[in-house]
FIRO-8307 format. One record per atom (N, C-alpha, C, O): residue number from 0; residue in one letter; atom name; x, z, y. Coordinates in steps of 0.2 Angstrom, whole numbers, plus 5000, padded with zeros to 4 digits. Atoms other than C-alpha are relative to their C-alpha. Layout:
FIRO-8307
+-----+---+----+------+------+------+
:   k : r :  a :   px :   pz :   py :
+-----+---+----+------+------+------+
: NUM : a : CA :    X :    Z :    Y :
...
+-----+---+----+------+------+------+
end
This chain:
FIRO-8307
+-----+---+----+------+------+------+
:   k : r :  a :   px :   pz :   py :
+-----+---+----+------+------+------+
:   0 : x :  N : 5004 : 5000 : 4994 :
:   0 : x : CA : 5000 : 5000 : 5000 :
:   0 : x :  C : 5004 : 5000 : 5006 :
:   0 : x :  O : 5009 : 5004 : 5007 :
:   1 : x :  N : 4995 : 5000 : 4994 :
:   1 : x : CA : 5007 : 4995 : 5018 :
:   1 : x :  C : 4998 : 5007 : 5004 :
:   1 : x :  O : 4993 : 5010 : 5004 :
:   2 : x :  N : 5002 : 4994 : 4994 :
:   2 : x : CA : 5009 : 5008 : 5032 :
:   2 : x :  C : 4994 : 5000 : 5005 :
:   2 : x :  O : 4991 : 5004 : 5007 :
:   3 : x :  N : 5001 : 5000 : 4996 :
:   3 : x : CA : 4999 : 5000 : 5041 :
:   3 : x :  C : 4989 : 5002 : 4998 :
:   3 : x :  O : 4984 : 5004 : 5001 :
:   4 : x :  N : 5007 : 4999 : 5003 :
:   4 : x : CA : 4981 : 5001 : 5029 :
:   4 : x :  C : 5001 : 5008 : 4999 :
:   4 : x :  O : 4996 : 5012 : 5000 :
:   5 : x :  N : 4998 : 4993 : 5000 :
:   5 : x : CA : 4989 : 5018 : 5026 :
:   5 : x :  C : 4995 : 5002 : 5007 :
:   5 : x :  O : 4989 : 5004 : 5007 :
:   6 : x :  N : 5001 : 4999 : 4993 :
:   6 : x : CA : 4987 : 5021 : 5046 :
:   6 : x :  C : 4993 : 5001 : 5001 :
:   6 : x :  O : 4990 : 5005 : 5004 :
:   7 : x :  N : 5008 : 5003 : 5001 :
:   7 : x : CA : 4968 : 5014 : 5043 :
:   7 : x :  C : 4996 : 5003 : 4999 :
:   7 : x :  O : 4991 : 5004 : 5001 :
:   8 : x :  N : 5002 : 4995 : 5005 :
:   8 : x : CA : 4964 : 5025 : 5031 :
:   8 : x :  C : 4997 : 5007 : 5005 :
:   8 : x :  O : 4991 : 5009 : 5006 :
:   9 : x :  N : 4999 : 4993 : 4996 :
:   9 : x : CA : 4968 : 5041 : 5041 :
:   9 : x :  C : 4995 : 4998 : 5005 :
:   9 : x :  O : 4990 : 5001 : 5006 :
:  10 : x :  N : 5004 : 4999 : 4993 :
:  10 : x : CA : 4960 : 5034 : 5057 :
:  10 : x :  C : 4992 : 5003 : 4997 :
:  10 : x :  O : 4989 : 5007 : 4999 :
:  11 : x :  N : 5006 : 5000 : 5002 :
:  11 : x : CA : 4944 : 5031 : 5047 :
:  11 : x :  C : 4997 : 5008 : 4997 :
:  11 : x :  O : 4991 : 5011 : 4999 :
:  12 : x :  N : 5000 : 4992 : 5002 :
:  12 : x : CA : 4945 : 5049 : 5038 :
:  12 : x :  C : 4999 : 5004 : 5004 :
:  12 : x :  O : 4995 : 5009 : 5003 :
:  13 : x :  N : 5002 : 4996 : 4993 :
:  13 : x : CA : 4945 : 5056 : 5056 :
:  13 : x :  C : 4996 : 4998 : 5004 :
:  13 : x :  O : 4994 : 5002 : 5009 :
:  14 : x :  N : 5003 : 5000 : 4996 :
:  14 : x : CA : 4934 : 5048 : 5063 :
:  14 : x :  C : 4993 : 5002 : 4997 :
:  14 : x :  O : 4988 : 5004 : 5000 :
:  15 : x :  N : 5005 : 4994 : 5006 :
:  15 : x : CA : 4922 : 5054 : 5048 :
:  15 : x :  C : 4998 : 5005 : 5001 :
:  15 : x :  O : 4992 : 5005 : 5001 :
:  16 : x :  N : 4997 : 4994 : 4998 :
:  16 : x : CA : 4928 : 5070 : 5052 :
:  16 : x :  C : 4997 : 5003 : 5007 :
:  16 : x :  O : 4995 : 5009 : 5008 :
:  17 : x :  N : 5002 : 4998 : 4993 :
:  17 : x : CA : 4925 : 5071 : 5068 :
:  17 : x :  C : 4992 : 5000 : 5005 :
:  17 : x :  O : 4990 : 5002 : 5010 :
:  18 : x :  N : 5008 : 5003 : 4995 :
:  18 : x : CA : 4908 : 5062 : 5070 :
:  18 : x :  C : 4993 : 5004 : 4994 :
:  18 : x :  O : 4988 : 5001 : 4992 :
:  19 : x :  N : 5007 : 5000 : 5008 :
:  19 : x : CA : 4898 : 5071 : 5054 :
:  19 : x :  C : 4995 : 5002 : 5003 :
:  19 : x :  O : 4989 : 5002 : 5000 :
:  20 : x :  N : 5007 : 4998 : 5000 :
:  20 : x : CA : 4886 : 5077 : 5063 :
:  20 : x :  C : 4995 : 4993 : 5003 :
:  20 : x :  O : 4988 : 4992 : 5004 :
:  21 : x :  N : 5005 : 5007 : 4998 :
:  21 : x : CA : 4880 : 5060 : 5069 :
:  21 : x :  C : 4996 : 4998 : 4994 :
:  21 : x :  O : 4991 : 4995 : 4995 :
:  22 : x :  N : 5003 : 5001 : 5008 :
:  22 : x : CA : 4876 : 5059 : 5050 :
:  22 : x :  C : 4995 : 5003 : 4996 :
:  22 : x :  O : 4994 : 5001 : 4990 :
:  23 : x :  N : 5004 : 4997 : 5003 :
:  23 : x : CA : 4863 : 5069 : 5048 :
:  23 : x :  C : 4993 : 4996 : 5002 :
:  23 : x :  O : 4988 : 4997 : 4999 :
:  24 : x :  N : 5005 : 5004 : 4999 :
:  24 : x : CA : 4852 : 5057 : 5058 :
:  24 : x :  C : 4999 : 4991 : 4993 :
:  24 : x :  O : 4995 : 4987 : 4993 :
:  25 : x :  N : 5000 : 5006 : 5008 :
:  25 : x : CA : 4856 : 5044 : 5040 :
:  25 : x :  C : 5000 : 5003 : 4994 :
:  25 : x :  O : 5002 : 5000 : 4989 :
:  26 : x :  N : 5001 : 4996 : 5008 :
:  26 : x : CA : 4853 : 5055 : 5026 :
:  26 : x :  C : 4995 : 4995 : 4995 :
:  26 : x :  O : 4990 : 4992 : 4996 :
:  27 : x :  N : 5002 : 5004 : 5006 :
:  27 : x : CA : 4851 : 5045 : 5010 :
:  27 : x :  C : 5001 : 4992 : 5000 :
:  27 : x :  O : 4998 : 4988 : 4998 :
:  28 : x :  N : 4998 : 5007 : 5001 :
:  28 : x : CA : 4859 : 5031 : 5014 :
:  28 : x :  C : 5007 : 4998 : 5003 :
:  28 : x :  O : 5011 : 5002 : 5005 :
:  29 : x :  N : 4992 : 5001 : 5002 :
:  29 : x : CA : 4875 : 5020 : 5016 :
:  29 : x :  C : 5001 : 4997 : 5006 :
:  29 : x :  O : 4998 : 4992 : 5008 :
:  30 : x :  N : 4999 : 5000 : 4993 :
:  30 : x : CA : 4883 : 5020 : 5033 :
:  30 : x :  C : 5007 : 4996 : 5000 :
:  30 : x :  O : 5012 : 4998 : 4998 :
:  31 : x :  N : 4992 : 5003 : 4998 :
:  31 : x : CA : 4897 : 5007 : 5036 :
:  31 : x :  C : 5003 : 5002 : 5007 :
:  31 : x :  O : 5001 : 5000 : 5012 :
:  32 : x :  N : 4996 : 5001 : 4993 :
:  32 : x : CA : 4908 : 5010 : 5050 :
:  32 : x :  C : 5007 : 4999 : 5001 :
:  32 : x :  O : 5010 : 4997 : 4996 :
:  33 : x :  N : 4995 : 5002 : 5002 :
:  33 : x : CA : 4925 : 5009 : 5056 :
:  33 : x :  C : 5002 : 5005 : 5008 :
:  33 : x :  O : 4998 : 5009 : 5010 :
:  34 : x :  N : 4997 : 4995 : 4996 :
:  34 : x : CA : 4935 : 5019 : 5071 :
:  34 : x :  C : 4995 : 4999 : 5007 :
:  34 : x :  O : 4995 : 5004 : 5011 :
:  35 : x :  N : 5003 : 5000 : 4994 :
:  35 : x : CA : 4924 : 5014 : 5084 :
:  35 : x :  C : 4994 : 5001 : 5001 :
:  35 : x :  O : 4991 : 5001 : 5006 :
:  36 : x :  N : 5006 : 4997 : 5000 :
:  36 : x : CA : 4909 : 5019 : 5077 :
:  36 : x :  C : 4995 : 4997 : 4994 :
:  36 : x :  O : 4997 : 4993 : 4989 :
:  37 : x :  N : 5004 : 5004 : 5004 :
:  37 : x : CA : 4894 : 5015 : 5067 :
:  37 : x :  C : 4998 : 4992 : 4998 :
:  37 : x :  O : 4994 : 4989 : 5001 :
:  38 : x :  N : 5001 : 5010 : 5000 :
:  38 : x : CA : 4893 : 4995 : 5062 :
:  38 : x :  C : 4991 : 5000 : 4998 :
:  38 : x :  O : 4987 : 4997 : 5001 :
:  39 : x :  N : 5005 : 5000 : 5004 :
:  39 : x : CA : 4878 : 4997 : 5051 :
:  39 : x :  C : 4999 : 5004 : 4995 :
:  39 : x :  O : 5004 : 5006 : 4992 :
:  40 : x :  N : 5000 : 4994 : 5005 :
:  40 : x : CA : 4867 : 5010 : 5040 :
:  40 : x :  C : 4993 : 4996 : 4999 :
:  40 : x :  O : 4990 : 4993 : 5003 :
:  41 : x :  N : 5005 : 5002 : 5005 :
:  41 : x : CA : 4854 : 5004 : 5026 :
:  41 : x :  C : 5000 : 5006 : 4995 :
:  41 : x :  O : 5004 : 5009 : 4994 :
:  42 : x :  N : 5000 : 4997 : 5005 :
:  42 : x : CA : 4846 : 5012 : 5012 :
:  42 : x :  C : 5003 : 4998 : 4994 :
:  42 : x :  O : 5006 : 5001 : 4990 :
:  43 : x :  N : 4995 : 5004 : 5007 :
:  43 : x : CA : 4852 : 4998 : 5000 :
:  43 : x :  C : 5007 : 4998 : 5004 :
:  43 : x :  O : 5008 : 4996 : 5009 :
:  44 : x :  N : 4991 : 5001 : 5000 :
:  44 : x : CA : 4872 : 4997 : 4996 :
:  44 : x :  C : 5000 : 4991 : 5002 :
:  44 : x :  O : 5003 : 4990 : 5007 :
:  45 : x :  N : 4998 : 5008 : 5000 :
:  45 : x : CA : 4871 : 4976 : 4995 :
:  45 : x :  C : 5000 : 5001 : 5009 :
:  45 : x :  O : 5005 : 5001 : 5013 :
:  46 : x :  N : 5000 : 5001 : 4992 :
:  46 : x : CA : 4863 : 4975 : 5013 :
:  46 : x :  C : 5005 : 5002 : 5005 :
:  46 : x :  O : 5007 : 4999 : 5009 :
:  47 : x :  N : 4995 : 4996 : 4997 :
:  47 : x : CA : 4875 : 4988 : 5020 :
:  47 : x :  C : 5008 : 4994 : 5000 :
:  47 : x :  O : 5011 : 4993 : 5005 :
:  48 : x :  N : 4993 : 5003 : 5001 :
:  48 : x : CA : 4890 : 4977 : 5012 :
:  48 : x :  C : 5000 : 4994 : 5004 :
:  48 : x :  O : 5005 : 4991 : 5005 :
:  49 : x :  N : 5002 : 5010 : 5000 :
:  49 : x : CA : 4883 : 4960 : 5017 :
:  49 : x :  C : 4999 : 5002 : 5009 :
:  49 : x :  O : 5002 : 4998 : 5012 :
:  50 : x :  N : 5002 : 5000 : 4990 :
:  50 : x : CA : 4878 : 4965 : 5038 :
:  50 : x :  C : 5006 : 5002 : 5001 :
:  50 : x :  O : 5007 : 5001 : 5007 :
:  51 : x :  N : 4994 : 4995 : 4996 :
:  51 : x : CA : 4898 : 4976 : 5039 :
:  51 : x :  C : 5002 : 4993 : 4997 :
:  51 : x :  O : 5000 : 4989 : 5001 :
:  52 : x :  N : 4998 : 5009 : 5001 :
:  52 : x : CA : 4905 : 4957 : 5030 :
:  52 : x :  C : 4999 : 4998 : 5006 :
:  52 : x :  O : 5004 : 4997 : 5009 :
:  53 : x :  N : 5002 : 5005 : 4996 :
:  53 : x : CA : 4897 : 4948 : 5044 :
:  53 : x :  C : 5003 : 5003 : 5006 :
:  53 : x :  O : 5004 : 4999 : 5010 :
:  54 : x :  N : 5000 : 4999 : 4993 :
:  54 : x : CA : 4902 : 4959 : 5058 :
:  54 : x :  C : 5008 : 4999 : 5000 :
:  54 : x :  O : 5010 : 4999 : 5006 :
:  55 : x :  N : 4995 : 5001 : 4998 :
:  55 : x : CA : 4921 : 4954 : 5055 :
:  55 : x :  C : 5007 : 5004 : 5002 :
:  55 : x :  O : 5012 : 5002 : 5004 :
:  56 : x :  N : 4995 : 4997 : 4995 :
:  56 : x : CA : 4930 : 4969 : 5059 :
:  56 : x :  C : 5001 : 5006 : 4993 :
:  56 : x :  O : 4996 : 5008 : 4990 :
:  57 : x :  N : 4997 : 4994 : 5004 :
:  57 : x : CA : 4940 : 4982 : 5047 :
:  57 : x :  C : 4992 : 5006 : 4998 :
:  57 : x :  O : 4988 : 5007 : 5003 :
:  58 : x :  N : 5006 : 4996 : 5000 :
:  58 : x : CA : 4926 : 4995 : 5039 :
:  58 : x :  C : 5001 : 5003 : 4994 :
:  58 : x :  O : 5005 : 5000 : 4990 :
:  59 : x :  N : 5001 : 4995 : 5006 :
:  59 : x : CA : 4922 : 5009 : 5026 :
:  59 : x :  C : 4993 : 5002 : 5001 :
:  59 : x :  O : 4990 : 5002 : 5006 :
:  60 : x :  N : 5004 : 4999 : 5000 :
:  60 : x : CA : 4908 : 5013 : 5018 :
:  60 : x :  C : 5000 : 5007 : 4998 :
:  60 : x :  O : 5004 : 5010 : 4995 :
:  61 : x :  N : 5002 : 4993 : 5001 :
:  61 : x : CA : 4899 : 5030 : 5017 :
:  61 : x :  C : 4994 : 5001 : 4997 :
:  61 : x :  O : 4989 : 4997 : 4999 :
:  62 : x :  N : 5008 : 4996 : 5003 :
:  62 : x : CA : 4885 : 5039 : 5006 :
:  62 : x :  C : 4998 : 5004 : 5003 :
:  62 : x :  O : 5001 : 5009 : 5001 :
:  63 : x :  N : 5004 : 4993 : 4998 :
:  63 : x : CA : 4876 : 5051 : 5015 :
:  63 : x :  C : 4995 : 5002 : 4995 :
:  63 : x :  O : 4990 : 4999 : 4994 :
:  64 : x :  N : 5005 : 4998 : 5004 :
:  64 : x : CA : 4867 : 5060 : 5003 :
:  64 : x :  C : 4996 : 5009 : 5003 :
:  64 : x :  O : 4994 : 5014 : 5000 :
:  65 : x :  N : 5003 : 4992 : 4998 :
:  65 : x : CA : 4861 : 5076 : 5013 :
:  65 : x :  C : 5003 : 5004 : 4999 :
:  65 : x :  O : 5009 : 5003 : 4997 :
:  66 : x :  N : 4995 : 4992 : 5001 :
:  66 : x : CA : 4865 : 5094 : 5012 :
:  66 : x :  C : 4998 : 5000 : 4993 :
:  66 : x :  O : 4992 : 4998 : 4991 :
:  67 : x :  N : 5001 : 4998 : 5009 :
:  67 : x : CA : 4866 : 5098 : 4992 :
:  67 : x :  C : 4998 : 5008 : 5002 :
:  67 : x :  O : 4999 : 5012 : 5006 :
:  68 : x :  N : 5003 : 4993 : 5000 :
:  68 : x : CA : 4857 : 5112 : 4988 :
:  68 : x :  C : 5002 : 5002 : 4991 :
:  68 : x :  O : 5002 : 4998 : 4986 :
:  69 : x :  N : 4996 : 4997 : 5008 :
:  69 : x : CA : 4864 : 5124 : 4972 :
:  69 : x :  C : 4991 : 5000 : 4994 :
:  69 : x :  O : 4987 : 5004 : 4995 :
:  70 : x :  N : 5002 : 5001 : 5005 :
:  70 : x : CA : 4853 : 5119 : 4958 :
:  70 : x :  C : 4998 : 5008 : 4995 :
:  70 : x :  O : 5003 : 5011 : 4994 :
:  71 : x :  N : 4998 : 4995 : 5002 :
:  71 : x : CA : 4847 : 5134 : 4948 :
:  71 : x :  C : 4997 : 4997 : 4992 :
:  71 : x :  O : 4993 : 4992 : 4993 :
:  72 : x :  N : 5004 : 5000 : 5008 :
:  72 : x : CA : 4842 : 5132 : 4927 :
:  72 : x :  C : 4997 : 5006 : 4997 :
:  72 : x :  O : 4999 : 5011 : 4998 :
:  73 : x :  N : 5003 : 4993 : 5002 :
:  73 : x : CA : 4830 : 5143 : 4918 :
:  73 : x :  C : 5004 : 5004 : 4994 :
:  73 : x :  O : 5009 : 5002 : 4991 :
:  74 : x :  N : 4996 : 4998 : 5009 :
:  74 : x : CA : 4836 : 5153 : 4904 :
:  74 : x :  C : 4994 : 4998 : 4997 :
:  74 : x :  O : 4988 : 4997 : 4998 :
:  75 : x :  N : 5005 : 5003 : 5007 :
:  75 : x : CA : 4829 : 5148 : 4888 :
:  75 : x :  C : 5005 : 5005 : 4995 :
:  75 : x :  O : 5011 : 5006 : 4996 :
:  76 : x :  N : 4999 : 4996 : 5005 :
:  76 : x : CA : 4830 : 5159 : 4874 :
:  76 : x :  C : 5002 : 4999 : 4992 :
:  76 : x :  O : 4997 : 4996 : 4990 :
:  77 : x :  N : 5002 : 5005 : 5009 :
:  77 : x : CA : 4833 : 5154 : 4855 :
:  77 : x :  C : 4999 : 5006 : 4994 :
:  77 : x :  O : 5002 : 5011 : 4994 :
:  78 : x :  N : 5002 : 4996 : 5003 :
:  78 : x : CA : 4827 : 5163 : 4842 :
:  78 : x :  C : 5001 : 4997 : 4993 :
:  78 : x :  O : 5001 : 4990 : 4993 :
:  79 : x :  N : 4998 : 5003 : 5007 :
:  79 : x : CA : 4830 : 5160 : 4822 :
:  79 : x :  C : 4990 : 4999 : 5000 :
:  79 : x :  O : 4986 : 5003 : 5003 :
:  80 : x :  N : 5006 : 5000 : 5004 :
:  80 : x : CA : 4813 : 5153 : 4814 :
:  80 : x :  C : 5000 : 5003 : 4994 :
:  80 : x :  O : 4995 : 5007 : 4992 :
:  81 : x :  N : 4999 : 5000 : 5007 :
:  81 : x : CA : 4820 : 5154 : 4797 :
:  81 : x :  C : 5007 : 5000 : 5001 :
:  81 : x :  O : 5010 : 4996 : 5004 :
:  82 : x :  N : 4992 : 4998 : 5002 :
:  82 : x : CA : 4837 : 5161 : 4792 :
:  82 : x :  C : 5004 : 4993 : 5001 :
:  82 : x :  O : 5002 : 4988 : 4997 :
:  83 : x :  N : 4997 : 5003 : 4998 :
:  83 : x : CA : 4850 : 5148 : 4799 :
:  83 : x :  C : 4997 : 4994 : 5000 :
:  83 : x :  O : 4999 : 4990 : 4996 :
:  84 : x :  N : 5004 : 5004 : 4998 :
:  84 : x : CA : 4838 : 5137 : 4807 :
:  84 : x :  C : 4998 : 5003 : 5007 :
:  84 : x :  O : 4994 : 5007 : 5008 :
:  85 : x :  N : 4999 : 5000 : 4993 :
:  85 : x : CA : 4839 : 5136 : 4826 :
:  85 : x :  C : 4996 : 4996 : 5004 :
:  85 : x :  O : 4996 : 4990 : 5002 :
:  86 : x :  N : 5006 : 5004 : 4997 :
:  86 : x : CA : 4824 : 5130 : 4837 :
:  86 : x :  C : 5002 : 5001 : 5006 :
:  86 : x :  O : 5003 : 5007 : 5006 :
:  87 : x :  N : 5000 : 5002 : 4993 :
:  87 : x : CA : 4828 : 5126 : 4855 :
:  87 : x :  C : 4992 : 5006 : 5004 :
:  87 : x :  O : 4990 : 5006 : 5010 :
+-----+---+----+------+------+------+
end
């Protein structure tokens, strides 16, 4: 990788970084942009790919998927029916 897509990287990482809260008005979908801001944000990945293509200029895409929230599972108990026979 040259220094210069190196360089690229980083800028785009910060300005990620720096602008997340603009992100919250895109939740659940895929934001292309690039240092200088937002190019385009769609629900579907194609469209998002196919409108940042036409705009011509360096870009990364992004998934906003919202704030994750911690999942909980029930417990489930298992019990023998019959001697070494295990029923969920």
């Amino acid at each position: 990788m040259n220094k210069r897509a190196t360089q690229l990287q980083y800028q785009l990482c910060n300005w990620l970084n720096r602008n997340s809260q603009l992100l919250v008005n895109y939740q659940n979908q895929y934001i292309a942009y690039n240092t200088q801001g937002i190019i385009v944000h769609s629900y579907n990945l194609a469209e998002t790919l196919e409108l940042a293509k036409a705009s011509r200029r360096p870009f990364a895409i992004y998934y906003w998927g919202g704030e994750s929230k911690q999942s909980s599972l029930p417990l489930i108990r298992l019990r023998a029916t019959k001697p070494n026979q295990w029923s969920p």
